[in-house]
C-alpha positions in Angstrom: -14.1 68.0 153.7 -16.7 68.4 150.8 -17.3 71.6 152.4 -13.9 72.9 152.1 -13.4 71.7 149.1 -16.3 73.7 147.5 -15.5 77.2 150.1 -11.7 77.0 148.8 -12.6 77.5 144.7 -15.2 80.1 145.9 -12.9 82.3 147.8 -10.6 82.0 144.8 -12.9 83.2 142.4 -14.4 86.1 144.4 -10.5 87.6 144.9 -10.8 87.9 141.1 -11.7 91.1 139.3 -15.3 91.0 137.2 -14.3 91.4 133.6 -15.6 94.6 133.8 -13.6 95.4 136.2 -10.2 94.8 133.4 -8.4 98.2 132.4 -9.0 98.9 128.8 -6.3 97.7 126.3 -3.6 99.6 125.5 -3.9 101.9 122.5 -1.5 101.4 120.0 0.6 105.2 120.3 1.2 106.2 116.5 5.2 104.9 115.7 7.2 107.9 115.0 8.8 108.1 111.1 12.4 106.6 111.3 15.1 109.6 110.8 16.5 109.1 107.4 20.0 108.4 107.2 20.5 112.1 105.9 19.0 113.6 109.0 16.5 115.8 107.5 14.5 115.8 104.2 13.0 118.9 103.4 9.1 117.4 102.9 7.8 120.0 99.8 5.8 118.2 97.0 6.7 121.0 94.8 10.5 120.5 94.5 12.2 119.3 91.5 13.1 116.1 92.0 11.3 114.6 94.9 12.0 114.8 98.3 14.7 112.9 99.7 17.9 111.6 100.6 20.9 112.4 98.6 22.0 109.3 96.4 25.6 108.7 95.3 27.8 109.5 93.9 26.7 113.3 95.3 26.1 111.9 98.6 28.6 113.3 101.7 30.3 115.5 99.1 29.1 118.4 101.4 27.2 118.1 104.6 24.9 120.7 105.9 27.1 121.7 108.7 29.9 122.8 106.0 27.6 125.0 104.4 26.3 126.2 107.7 29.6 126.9 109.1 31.4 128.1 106.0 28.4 130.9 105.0 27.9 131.8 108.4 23.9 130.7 108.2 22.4 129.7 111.9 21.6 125.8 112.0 18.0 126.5 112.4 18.1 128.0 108.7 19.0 124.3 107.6 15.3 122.8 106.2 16.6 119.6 104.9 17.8 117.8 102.1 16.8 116.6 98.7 17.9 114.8 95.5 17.3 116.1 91.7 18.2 113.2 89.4 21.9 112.5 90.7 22.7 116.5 92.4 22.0 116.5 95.6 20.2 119.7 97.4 20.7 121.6 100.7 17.2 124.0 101.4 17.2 126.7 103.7 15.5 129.7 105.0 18.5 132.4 104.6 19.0 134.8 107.7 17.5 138.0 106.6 14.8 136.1 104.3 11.3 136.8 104.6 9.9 133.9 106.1 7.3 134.2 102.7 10.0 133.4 100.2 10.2 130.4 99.1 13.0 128.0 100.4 12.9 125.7 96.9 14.9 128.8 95.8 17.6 129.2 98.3 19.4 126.1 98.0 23.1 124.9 97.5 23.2 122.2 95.1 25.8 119.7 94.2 26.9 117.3 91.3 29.1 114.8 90.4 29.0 113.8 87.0 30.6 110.2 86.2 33.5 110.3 83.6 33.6 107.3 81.7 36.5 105.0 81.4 38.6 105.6 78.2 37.5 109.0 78.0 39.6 111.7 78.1 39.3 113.9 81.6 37.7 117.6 81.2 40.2 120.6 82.2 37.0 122.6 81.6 33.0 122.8 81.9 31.1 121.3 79.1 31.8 123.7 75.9 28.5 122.6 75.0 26.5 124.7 77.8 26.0 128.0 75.7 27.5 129.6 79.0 30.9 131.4 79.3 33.2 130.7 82.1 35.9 132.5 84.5 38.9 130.8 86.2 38.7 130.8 89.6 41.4 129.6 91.8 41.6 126.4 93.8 43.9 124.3 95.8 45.0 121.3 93.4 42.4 121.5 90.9 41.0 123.2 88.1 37.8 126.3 88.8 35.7 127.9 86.8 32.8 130.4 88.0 30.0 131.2 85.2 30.4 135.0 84.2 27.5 134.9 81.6 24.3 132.5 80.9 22.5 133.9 77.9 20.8 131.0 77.4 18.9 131.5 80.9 18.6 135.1 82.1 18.6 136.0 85.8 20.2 133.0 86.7 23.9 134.2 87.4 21.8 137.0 89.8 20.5 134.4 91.8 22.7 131.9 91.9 26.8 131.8 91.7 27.5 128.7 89.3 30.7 126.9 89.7 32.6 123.8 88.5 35.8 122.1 89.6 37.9 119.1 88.3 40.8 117.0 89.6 41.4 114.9 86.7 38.4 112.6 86.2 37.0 114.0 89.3 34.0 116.5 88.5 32.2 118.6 90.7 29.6 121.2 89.5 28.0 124.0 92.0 25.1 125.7 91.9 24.6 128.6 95.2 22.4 131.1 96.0 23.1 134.3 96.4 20.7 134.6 99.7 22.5 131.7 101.6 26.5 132.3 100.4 28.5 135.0 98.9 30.8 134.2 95.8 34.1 133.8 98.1 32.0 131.0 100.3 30.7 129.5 97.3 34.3 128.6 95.9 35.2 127.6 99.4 32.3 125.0 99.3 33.6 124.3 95.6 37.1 123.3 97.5 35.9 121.4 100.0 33.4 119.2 97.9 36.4 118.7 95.5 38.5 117.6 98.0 35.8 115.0 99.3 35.5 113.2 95.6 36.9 110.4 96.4 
């Protein structure tokens, strides 16, 4: 009975594996970065503002799939979003763009400027921006398109410049030439208007 009792625990520990005999432990795979709620940043240290989410009250005004489908750019153009100050910014490589040129340039950007209470709503773009302005036509608000910017030069061949407002709802547009014509650009310019809530 001895016997067996000392056999038994010997049997036991023979069926065991040698601690050499353990797989190694798992490596810990590298966690991959959380998708931002914006879907896609565009990652470049050297853009105004940071890289980033847009923040309100800019964010969801436009979405890159309105740009995409309104200026007829293909979805792999999109590079990703990112905020300067309050605007919020849409990067992308425009079809027909050397893949050299640099994407911090072909951008559609958006703001909302806050109107404080008691003050009276604008029915036009800031007289004090040196600029001068064009009526453009929209659907229940007031447009204007930028026809001269002497105090930047070059800027109005780049970019089409636009600003909207439904009372004390403002929206301001700035749209490069490479990504939308001037007719897209005023129909982003409607449909961010439309989204103010």
């Amino acid at each position: 009975m001895i016997r067996l009792l000392f056999v038994v625990p010997c049997l036991l520990l023979a069926g065991c594996p040698a601690g050499r005999d353990l797989p190694p432990p798992p490596t810990d795979e590298p966690k991959p970065a959380p998708t931002p709620a914006c879907g896609k940043v565009f990652q470049d240290p050297g853009v105004h503002g940071g890289s980033g989410c847009c923040l309100d009250p800019t964010a969801g005004l436009l979405k890159a799939e309105d740009i995409l489908s309104i200026c007829g750019e293909p979805a792999q153009s999109y590079l990703g979003q990112t905020r300067d100050g309050a605007a919020c910014r849409f990067h992308f490589q425009a079809s027909g763009q050397a893949p050299g040129n640099d994407p911090r340039q072909t951008y559609v950007m958006v703001s909302r400027p806050l109107i404080p209470t008691g003050t009276p709503a604008p029915v036009a773009p800031d007289p004090l921006l040196n600029w001068n302005w064009k009526k453009i036509p929209l659907r229940d608000a007031l447009g204007y398109q930028a026809a001269a910017a002497s105090s930047e030069p070059g800027l109005l061949d780049r970019e089409t410049v636009l600003w909207a407002g439904r009372g004390r709802r403002i929206v301001g547009l700035h749209v490069s030439k490479k990504v939308c014509d001037e007719h897209q650009a005023g129909l982003l310019l409607q449909k961010a208007i439309d989204a103010v809530p």
